[in-house]
N, CA and C of each residue as an Amber inpcrd file, in Angstrom:
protein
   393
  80.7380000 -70.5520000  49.0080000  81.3730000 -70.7930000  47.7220000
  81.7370000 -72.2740000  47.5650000  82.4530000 -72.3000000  48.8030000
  82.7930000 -74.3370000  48.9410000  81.6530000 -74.9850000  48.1680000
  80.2570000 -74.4630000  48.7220000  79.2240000 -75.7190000  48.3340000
  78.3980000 -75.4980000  47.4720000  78.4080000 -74.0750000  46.9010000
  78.3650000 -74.1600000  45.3770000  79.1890000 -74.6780000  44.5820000
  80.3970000 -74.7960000  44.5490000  81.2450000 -75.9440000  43.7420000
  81.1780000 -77.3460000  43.6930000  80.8800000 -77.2860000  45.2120000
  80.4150000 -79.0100000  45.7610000  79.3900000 -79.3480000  44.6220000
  78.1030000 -78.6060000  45.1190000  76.8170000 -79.5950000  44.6490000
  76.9600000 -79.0380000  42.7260000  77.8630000 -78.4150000  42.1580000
  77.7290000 -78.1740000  40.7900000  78.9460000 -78.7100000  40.2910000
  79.6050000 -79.6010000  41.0030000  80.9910000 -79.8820000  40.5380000
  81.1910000 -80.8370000  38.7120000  79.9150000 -81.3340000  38.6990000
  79.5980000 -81.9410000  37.3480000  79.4990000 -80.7010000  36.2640000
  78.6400000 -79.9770000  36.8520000  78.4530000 -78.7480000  35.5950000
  79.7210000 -77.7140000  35.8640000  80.4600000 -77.8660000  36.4240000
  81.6300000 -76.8500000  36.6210000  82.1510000 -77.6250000  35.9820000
  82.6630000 -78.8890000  35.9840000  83.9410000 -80.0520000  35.2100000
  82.8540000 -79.6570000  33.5170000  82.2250000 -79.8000000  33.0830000
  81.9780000 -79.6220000  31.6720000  82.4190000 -78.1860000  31.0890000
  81.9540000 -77.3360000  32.3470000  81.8210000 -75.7610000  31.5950000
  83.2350000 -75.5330000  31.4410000  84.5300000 -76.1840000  32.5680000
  85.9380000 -75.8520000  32.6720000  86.1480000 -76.4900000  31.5220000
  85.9070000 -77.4750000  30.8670000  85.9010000 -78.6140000  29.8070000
  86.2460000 -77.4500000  28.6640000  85.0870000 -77.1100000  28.4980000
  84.5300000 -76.3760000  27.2950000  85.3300000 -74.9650000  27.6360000
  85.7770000 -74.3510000  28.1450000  87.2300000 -73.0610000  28.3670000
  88.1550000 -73.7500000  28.4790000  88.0630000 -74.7260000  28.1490000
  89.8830000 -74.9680000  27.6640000  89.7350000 -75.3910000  26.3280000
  88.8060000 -75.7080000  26.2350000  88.5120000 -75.9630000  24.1420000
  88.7400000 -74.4290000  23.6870000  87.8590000 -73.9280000  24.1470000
  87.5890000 -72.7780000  23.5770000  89.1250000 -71.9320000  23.5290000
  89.8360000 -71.8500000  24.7280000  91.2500000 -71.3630000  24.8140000
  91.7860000 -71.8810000  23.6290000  92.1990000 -73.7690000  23.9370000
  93.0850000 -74.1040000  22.9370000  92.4800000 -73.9040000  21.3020000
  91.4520000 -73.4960000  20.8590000  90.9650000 -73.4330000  19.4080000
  91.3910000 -72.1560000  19.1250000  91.4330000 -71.1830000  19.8140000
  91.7060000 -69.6630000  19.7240000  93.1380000 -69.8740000  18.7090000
  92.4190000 -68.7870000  17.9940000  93.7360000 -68.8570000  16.7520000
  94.6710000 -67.9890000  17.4050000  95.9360000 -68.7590000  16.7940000
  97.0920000 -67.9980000  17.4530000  97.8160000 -66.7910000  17.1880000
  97.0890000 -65.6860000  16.3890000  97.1910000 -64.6200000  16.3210000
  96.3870000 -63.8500000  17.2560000  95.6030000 -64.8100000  18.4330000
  94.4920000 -63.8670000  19.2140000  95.8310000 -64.0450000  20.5190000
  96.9470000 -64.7180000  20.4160000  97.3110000 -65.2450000  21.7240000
  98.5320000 -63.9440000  21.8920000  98.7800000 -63.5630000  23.2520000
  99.9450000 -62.3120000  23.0310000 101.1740000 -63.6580000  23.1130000
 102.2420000 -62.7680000  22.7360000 103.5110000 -63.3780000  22.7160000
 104.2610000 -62.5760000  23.4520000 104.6570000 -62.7210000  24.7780000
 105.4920000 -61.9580000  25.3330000 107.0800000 -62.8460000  26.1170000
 108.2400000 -62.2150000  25.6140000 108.9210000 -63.1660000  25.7910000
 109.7320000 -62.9770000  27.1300000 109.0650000 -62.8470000  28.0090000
 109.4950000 -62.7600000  29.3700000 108.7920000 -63.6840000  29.8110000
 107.7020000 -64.1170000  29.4320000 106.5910000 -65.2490000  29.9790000
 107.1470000 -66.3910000  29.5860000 107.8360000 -66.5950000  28.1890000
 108.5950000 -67.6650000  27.4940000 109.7430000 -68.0840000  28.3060000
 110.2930000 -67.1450000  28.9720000 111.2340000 -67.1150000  29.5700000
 111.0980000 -68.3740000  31.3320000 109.7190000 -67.7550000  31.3250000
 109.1680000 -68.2060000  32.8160000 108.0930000 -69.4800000  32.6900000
 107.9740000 -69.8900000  31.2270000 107.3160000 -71.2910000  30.6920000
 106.0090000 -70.9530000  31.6450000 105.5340000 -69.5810000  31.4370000
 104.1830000 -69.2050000  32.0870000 103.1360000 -69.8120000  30.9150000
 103.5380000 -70.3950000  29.9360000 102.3110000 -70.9170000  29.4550000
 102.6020000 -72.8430000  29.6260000 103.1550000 -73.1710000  30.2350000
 103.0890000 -74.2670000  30.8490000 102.4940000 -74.9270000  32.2210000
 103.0010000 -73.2660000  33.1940000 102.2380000 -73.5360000  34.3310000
 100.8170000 -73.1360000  33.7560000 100.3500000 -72.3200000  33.1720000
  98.7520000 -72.0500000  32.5780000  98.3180000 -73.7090000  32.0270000
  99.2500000 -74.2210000  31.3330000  98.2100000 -75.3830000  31.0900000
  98.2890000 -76.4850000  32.5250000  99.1540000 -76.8650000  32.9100000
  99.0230000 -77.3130000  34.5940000  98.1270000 -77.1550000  35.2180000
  97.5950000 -75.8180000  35.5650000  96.6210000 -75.4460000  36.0260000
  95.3150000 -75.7470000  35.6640000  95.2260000 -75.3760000  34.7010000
  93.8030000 -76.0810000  33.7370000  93.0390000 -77.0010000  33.8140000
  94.5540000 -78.2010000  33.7370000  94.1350000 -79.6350000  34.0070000
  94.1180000 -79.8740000  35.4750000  94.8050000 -79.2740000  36.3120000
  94.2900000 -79.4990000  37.2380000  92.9610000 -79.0310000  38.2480000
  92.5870000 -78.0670000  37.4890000  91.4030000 -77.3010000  38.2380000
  90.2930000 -78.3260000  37.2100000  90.2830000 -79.0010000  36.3650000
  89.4260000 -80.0530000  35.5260000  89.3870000 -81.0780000  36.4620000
  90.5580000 -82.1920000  36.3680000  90.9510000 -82.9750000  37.1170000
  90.0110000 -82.8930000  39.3340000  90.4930000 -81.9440000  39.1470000
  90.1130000 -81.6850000  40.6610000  88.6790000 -81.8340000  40.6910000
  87.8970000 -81.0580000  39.6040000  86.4610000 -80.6560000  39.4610000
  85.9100000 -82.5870000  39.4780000  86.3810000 -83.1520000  38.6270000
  85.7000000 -84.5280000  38.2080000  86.2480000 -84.7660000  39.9220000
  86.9000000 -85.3710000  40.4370000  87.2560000 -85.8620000  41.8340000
  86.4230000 -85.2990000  42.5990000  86.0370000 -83.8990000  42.7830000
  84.9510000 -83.4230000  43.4850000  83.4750000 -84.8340000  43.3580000
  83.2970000 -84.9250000  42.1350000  82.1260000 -85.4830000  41.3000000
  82.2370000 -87.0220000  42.0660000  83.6320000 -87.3820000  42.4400000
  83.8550000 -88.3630000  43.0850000  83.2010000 -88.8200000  44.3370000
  83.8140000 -87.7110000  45.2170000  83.0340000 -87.3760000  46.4380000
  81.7940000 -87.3560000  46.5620000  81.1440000 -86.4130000  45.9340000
  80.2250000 -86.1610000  46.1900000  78.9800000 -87.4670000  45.8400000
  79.5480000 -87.9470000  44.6610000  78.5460000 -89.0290000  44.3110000
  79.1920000 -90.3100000  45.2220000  79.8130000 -90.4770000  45.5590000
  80.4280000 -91.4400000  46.5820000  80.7260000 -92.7600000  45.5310000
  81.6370000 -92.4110000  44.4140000  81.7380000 -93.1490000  43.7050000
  83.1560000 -93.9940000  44.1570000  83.2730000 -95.3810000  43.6890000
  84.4300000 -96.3400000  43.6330000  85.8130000 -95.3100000  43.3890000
  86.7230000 -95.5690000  44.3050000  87.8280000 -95.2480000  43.6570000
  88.4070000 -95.0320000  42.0420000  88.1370000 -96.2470000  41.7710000
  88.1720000 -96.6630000  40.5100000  87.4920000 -95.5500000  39.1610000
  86.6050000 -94.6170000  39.5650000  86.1140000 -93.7020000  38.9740000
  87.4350000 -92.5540000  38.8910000  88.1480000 -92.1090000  40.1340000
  89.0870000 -91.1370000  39.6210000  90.1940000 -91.8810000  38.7180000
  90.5620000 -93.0110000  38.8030000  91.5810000 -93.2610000  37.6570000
  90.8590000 -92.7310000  36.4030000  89.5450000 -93.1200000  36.3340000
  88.9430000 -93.1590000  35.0920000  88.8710000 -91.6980000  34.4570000
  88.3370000 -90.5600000  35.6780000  88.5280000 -89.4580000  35.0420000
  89.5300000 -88.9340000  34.9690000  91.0620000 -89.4020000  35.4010000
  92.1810000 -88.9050000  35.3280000  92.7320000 -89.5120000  33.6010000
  92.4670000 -90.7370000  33.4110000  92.9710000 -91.0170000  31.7090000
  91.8840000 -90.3040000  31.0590000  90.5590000 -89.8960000  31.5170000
  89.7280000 -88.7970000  30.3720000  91.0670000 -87.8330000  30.5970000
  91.5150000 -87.2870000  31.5040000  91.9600000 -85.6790000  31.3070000
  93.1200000 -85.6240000  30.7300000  93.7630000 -86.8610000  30.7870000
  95.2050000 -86.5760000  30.2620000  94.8890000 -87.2950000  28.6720000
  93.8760000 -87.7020000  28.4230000  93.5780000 -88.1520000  27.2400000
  92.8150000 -87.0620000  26.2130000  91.9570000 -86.0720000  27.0030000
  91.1930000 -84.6150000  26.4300000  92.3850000 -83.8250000  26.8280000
  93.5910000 -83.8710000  27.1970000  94.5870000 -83.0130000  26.9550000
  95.7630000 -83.3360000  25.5980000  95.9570000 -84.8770000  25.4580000
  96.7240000 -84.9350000  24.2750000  95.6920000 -84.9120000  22.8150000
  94.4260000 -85.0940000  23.0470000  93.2230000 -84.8560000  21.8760000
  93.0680000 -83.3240000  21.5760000  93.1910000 -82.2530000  22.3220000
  93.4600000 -81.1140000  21.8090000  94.7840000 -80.8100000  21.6830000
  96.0970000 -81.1980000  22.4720000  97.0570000 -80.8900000  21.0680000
  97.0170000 -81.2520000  19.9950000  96.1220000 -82.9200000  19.5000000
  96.3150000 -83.1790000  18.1080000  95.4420000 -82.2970000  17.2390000
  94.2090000 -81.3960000  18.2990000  93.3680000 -80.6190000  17.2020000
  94.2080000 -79.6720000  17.0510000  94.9120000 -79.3540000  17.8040000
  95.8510000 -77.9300000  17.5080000  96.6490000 -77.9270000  16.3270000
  97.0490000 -79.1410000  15.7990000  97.6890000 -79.3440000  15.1630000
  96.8140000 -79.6270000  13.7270000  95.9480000 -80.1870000  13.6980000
  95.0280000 -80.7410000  12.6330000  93.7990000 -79.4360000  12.2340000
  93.2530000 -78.9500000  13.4210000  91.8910000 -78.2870000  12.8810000
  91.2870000 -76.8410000  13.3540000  92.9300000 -76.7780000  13.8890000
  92.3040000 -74.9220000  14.8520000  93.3620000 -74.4100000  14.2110000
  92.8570000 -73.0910000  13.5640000  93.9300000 -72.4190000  12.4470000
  94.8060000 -71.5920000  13.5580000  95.9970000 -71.4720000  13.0830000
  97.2080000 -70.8600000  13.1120000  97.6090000 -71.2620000  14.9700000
  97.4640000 -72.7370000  14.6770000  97.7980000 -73.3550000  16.5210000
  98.8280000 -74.3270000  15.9490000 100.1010000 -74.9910000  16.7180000
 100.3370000 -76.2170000  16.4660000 100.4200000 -77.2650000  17.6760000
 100.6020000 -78.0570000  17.4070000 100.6760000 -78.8030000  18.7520000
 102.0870000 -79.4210000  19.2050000 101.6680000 -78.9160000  20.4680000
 103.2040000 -78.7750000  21.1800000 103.4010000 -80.1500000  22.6060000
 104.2300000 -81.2230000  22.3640000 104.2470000 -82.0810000  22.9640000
 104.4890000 -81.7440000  24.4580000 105.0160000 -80.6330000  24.4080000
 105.4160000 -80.1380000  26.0210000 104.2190000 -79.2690000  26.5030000
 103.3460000 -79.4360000  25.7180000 102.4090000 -78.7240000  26.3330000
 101.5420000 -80.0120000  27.3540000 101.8050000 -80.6350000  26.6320000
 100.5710000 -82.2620000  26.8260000 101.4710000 -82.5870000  27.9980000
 102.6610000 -83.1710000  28.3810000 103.3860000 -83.1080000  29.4260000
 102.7860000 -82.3420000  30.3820000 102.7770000 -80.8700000  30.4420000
 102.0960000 -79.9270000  31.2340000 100.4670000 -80.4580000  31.7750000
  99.8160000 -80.8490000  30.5710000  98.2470000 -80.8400000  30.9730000
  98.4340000 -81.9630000  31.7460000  99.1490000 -83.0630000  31.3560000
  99.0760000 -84.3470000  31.9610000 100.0410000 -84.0990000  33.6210000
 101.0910000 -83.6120000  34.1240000 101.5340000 -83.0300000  34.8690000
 100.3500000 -81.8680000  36.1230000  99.2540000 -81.1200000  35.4580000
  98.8410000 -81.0640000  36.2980000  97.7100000 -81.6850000  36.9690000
  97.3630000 -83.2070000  36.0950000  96.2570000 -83.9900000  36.0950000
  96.8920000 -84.8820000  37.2820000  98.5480000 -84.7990000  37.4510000
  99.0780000 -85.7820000  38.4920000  98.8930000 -85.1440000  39.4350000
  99.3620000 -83.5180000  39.4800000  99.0890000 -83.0310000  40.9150000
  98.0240000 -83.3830000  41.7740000  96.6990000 -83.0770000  40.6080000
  95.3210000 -83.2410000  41.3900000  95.2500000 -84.9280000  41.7260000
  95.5590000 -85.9600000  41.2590000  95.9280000 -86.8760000  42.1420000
  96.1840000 -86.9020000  43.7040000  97.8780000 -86.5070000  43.3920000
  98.6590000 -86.1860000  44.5560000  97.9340000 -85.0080000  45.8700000
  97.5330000 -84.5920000  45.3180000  96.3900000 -83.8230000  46.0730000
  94.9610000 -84.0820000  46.6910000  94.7450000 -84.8620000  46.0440000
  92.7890000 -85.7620000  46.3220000  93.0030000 -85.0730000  47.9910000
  93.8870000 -86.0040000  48.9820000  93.3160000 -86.0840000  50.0010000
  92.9990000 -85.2530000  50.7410000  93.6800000 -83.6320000  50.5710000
  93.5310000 -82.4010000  50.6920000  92.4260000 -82.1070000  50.2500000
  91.3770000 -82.3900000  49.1530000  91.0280000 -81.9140000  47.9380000
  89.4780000 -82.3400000  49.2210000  89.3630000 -83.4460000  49.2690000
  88.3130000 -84.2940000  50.1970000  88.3730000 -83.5540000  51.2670000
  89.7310000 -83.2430000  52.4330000  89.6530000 -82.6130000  53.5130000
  88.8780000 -81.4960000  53.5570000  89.0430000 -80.6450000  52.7720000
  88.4000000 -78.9810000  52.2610000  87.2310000 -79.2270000  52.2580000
  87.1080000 -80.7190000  51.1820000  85.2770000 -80.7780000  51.3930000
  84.4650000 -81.6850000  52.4100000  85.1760000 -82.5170000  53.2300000
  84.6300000 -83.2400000  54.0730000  83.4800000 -82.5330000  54.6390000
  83.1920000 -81.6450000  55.3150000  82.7020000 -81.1470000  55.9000000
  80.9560000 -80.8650000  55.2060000  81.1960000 -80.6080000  53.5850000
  80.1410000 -80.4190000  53.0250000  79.6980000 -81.7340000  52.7640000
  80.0500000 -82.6990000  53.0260000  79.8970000 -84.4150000  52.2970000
  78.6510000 -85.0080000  53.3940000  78.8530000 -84.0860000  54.9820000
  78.3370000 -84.6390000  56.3510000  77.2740000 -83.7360000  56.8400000
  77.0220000 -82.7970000  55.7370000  76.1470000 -82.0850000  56.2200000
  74.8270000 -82.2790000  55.1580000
């Protein structure tokens, strides 16, 4: 599984791309409202996650292509930048969504984890990098 993610980590970072469009466009009468989840800001850790399983995917792309450091800053301002560009569509062009500044906090929040994480992120895959 590791190295199917490895060697597809480009087409996994687009397809994750494109399910979180597709999530955030979903009109918000498709979304449940349950207020025990509100309670537990379970749709905050959901967007955290998101960005960070994105985030992580491009850093894979890092590795694997043995690119400059300088490439994960780059895909880290794409993610926290394709995270505040769909709150503004939420707000502008996906019916019955609005856009919620604490959500963008969240996406951008879990774009830091996967940062804070890389070196773990590399450890897991070292192994596929040498073979």
């Amino acid at each position: 599984m590791k190295q199917l993610i490895y060697k597809n980590s480009l087409v996994f970072s687009i397809i994750w791309a494109a399910v979180i469009l597709a999530l955030c466009a979903t009109p918000g009468h498709f979304i449940p409202s349950v207020s025990w989840l509100e309670l537990l800001s379970f749709d905050k850790w959901v967007h955290a996650t998101m960005f960070f399983i994105l985030n992580s995917l491009l850093f894979l792309v890092v590795i694997k292509r043995k690119q400059p450091k300088q490439y994960m800053i780059i895909y880290f301002l794409v993610c926290v930048l394709y995270g505040g560009l769909l709150e503004l569509m939420q707000a502008k062009c996906f019916s019955n969504r609005s856009a919620d500044w604490q959500d963008f906090v969240a996406n951008s929040f879990g774009c830091i984890v996967a940062v804070l994480l890389f070196k773990k992120l590399r450890n897991i895959f070292v192994n596929i990098t040498t073979a």
